[in-house]
C-alpha positions in Angstrom: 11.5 9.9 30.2 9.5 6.6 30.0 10.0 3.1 27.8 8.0 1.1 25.9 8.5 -2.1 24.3 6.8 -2.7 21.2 6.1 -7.0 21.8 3.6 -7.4 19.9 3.0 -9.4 15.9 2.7 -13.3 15.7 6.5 -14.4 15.1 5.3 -16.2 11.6 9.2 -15.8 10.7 9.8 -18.4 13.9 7.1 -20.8 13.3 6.4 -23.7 14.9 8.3 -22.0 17.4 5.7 -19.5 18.2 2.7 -21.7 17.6 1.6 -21.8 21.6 4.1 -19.0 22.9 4.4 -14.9 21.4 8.0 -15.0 20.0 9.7 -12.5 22.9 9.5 -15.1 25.3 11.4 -17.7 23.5 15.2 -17.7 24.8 18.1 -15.6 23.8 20.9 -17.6 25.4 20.1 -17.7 29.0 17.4 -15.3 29.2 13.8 -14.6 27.7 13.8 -12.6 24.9 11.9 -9.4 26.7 14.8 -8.9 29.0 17.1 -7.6 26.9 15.3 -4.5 25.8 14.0 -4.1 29.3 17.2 -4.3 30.8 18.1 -1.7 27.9 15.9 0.9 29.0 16.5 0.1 32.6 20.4 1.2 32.2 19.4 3.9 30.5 17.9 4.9 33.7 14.1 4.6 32.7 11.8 3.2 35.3 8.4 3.6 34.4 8.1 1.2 31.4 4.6 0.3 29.2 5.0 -3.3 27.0 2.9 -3.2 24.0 1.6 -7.0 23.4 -0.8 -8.6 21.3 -3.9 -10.4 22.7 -2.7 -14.1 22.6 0.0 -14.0 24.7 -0.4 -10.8 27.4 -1.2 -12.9 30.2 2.6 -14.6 29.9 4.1 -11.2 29.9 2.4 -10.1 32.8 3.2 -13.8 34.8 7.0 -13.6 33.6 7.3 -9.6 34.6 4.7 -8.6 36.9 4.5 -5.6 38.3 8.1 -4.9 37.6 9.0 -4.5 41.2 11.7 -7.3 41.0 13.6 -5.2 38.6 13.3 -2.3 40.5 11.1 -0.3 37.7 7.1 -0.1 37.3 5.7 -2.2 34.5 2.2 -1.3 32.5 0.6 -3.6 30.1 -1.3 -2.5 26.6 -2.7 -4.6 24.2 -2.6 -4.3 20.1 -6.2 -5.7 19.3 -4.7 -6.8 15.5 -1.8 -6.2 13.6 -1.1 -2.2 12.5 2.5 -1.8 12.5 5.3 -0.5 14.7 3.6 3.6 14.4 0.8 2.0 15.1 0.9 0.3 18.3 3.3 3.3 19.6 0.0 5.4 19.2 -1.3 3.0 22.1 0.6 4.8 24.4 -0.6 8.3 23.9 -2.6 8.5 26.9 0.0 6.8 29.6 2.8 9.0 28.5 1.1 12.1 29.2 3.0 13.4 26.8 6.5 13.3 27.7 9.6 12.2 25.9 9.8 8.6 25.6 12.1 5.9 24.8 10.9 3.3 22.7 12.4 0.0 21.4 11.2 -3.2 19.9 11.1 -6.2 21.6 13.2 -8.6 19.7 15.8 -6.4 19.5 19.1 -7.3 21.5 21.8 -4.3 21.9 25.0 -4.1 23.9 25.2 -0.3 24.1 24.5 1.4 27.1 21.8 4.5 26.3 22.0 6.4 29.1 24.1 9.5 27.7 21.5 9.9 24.8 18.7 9.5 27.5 19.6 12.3 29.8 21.4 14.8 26.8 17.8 14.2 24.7 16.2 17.7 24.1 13.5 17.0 22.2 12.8 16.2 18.6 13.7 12.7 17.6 17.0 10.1 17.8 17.3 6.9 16.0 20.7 4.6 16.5 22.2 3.4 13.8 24.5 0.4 13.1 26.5 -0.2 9.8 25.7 -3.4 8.6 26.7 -5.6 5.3 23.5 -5.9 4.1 21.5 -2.9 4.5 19.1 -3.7 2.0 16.8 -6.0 4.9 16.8 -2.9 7.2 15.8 0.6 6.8 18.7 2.7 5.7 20.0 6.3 6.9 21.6 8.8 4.9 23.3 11.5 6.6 25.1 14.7 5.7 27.7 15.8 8.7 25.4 15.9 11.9 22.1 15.2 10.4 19.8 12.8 8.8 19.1 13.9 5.4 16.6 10.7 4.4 15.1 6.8 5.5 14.3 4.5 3.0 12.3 1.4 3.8 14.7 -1.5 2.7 15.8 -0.5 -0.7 17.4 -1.9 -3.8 20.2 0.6 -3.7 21.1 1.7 -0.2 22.3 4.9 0.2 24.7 4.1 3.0 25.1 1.2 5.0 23.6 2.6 8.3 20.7 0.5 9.1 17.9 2.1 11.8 18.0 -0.4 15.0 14.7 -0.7 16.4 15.6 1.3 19.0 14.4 4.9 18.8 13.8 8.4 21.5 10.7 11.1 20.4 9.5 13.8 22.4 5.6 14.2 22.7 5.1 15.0 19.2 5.5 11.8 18.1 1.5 11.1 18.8 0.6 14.0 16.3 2.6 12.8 14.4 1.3 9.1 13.8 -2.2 10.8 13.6 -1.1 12.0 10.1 -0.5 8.7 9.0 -1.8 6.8 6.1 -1.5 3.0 6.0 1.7 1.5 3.6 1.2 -0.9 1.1 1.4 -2.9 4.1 -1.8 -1.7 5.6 0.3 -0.8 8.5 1.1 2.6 10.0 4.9 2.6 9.2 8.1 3.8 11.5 9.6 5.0 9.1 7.6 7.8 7.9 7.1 8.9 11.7 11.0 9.1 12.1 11.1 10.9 8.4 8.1 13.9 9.3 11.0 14.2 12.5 13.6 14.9 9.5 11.1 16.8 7.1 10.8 19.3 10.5 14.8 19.4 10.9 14.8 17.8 14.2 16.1 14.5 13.6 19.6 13.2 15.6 21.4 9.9 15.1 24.2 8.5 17.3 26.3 5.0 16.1 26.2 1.9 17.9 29.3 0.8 19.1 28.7 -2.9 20.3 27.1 -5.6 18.7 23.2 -5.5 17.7 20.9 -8.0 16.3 17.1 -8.5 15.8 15.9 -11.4 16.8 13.0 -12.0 14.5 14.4 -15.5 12.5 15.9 -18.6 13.1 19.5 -17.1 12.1 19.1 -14.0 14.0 17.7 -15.8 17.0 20.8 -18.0 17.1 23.6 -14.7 16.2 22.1 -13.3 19.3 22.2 -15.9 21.4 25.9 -16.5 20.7 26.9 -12.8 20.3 25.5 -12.7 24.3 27.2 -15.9 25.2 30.1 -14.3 24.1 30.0 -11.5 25.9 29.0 -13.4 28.9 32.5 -15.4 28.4 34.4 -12.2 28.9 
C-alpha cells in the first residue's frame, strides 16, 4: 500500500499565519505540522509516500523532508496547480500509484491511533475512520446500520449521528474511476465525500472508530487543541 498526504490549500482560516509559509509547516507543539500524518502512515507500515502541495510552498516541503531517507521511507512530491478540492488533488496521484491500494490522509490532521491493523487486514473497497464528536455539524457525518455505512452527509443541519469522517481514509485502485465521474460541488471543488459515498452506493464501504484523540488542525482553536492534546501525551 502507498500514502499520500493531501498538503495542499492556502490556510486562509490561519491568516497572517500563513501569509509567507503553507499552513502544514507551522508547529503542532514541538513538531511541524506535516509530521504527524507522516509519522501516521509510517506506523502503519507505509514507506513509499507522495505529498500533494500547492505551488507556493513545495520547495519548503521538499527542504524540510527530502528524499525521506531520514525517516526511513521514500518521499515523492506533486503539485495542485489551483485549488479543486480534496477528490481532486487525490486524482494527482493516479499515475504514481499504479493502481494499487492506497492510504490517504490530509495534512493537518493529527491522530493518536495507530493504523497498522486496518492497513494490512484492507481488502479492497474503501475505509473511512470515524470519531464521535460534540459537534458534528462542522464535519461530515456517518450513519451506520450494524457493520456498514449506510450514508455521508456534508456538514448538515441535522446530523444523523455523531460520527464525524477524519480526514483520514484507505481506497483500493478504484478510487481514480471513481473521481473521474465527478462533477464539481457548489464549491467548484471535486468533493470527498461523494468519492467515499459511490464506495457505499457499490456496498463496499468499511468504517472502524478511533480510539485516541483526533483533531484537524485548520484554525487557530484547533491548532492550539492539538498542540496541547500532543503535549499531553508527550507528558505521559
Amino acid at each position: 500500500m502507498k500514502g499520500i498526504i493531501l498538503a495542499g490549500g492556502n490556510g486562509s482560516r490561519l491568516y497572517p499565519l500563513t501569509k509567507v509559509t503553507n499552513k502544514h509547516l507551522l508547529p503542532v507543539y514541538d513538531k511541524p505540522m506535516i509530521y504527524y500524518p507522516l509519522q501516521t502512515l509510517i506506523d502503519g507500515g507505509i514507506t513509499e509516500i507522495m505529498i500533494v502541495s500547492g505551488k507556493g510552498h513545495a520547495g519548503d516541503f521538499l527542504e524540510l523532508l527530502g528524499s525521506g531517507s531520514e525517516f526511513g521511507i521514500r518521499i515523492t512530491y506533486e503539485i495542485q496547480d489551483e485549488a479543486g478540492g480534496i477528490a481532486q488533488a487525490l486524482g494527482l496521484a493516479e499515475r504514481w500509484t499504479r493502481k494499487e491500494d492506497v492510504a490517504v490522509i490530509l495534512g493537518d490532521n493529527i491522530f493518536q491511533d495507530n493504523i497498522r491493523k486496518n492497513v494490512e487486514a484492507f481488502d479492497g473497497g474503501a475505509k473511512i475512520f470515524l470519531k464521535e464528536v460534540t459537534d458534528p455539524h462542522r464535519f461530515g457525518v456517518a450513519e451506520i446500520d450494524g457493520n456498514q455505512v449506510i450514508n455521508i452527509e456534508e456538514k448538515p443541519k441535522d446530523p444523523k449521528s455523531n460520527n464525524a469522517v477524519t480526514g483520514l481514509y484507505i481506497y483500493d485502485g478504484r478510487v481514480f474511476d471513481s473521481i473521474k465521474t465527478l462533477a464539481p460541488s457548489g464549491r467548484g471543488e471535486l468533493e470527498i465525500t461523494d468519492v467515499n459515498n459511490s464506495y457505499i452506493r457499490r456496498g463496499s464501504m468499511e468504517y472502524a472508530i478511533l480510539e485516541g484523540f483526533w483533531s484537524d488542525a485548520g484554525t487557530f482553536d484547533s491548532l492550539l487543541r492539538a498542540s496541547l492534546m500532543v503535549q499531553e501525551t508527550r507528558d505521559i
